[in-house]
C-alpha positions as CSV (number, residue, x, y, z in Angstrom):
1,X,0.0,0.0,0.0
2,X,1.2,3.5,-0.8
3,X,2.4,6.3,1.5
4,X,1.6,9.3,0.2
5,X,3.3,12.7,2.2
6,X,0.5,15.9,1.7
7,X,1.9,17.9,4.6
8,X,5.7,18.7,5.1
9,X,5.6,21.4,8.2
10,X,4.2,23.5,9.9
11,X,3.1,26.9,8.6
12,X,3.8,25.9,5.0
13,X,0.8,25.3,2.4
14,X,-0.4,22.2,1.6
15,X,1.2,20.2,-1.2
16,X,0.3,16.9,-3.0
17,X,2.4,15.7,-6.0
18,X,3.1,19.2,-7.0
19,X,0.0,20.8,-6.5
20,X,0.1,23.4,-4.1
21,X,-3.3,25.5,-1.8
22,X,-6.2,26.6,-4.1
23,X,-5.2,24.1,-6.7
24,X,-6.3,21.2,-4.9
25,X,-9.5,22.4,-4.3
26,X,-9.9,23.1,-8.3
27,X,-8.4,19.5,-9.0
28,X,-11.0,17.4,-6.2
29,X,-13.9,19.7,-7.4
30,X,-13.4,19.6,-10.9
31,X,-12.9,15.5,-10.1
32,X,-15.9,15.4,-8.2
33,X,-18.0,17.2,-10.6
34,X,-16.4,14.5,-13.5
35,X,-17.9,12.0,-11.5
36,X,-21.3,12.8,-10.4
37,X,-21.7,14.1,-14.4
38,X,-20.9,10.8,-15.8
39,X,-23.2,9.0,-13.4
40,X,-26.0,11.4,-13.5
41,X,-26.0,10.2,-17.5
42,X,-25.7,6.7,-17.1
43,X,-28.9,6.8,-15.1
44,X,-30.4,9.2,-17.3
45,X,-29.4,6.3,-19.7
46,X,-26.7,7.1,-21.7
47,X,-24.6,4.5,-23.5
48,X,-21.9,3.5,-21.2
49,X,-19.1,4.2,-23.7
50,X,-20.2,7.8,-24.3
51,X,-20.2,8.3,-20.5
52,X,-16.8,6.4,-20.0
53,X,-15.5,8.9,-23.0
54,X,-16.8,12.2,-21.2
55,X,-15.5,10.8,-17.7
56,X,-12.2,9.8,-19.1
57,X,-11.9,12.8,-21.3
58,X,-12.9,15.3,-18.6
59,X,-10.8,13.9,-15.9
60,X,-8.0,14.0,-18.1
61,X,-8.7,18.2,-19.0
62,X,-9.3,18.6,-15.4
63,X,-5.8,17.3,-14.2
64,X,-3.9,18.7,-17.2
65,X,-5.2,22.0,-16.6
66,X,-5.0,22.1,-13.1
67,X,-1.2,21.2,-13.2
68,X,-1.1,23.7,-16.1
69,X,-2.1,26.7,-13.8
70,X,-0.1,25.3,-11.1
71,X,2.6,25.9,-13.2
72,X,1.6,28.7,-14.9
73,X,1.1,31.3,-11.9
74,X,2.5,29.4,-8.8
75,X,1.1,29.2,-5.4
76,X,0.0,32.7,-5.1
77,X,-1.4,33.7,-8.8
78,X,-4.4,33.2,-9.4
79,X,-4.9,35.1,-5.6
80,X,-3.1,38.4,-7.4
81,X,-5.1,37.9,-10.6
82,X,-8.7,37.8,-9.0
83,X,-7.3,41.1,-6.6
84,X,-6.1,43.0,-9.7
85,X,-9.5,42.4,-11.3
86,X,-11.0,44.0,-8.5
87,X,-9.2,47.4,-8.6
88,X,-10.3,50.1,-11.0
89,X,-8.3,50.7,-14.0
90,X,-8.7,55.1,-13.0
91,X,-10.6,56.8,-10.8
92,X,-12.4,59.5,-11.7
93,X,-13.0,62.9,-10.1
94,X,-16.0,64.7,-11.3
95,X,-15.7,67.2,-8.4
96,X,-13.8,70.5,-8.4
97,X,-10.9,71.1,-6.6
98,X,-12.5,73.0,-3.6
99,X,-15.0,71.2,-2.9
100,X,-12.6,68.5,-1.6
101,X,-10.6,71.1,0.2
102,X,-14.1,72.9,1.8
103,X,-13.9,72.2,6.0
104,X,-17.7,71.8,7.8
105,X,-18.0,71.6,11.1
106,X,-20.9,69.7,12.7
107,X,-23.3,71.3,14.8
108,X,-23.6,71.1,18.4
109,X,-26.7,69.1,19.2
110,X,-27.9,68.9,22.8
């Protein structure tokens, strides 16, 4: 029976043959998803061999994308790519200068 290391210390990320922190959750979803697709056809009743092809065939673009990605932006980058979408390309300021600069005081309310 196999040994297989995931963990090797503390306060390091989680690695499993190669595959470091967000990517295992995209490789065991996309795997899981394979899986209950392919059975949700065969009970729908689609020939075996066309669900064997999609299971096989999407396991197999599942993994090689995953490890793609993994090598692709490393540990950290798809975490930087989702935070640069997030930031506006220019702010705009549709105000004129002293109205930014313009002090108010609040009034005393008793």
């Amino acid at each position: 029976m196999s040994n297989y290391n995931i963990n090797k210390g503390i306060g390091r990320t989680v690695e499993f043959k190669g595959l470091k922190a967000q990517y295992l959750f995209i490789f065991a979803g996309g795997l899981l998803g394979t899986l209950i697709l392919v059975m949700i056809l065969y009970m729908i009743g689609v020939n075996s061999y066309i669900c064997l092809f999609l299971g096989a065939g999407g396991a197999s673009l599942i993994v090689w994308q995953t490890f793609s990605l993994n090598r692709k932006y490393g540990e950290y980058g798809l975490m930087k790519i989702a935070a640069n979408k997030r930031h506006p390309r220019y702010i705009i300021c549709r105000k004129p200068v002293h109205r930014y600069l313009k002090f108010t005081t609040k009034p005393n309310v008793r």
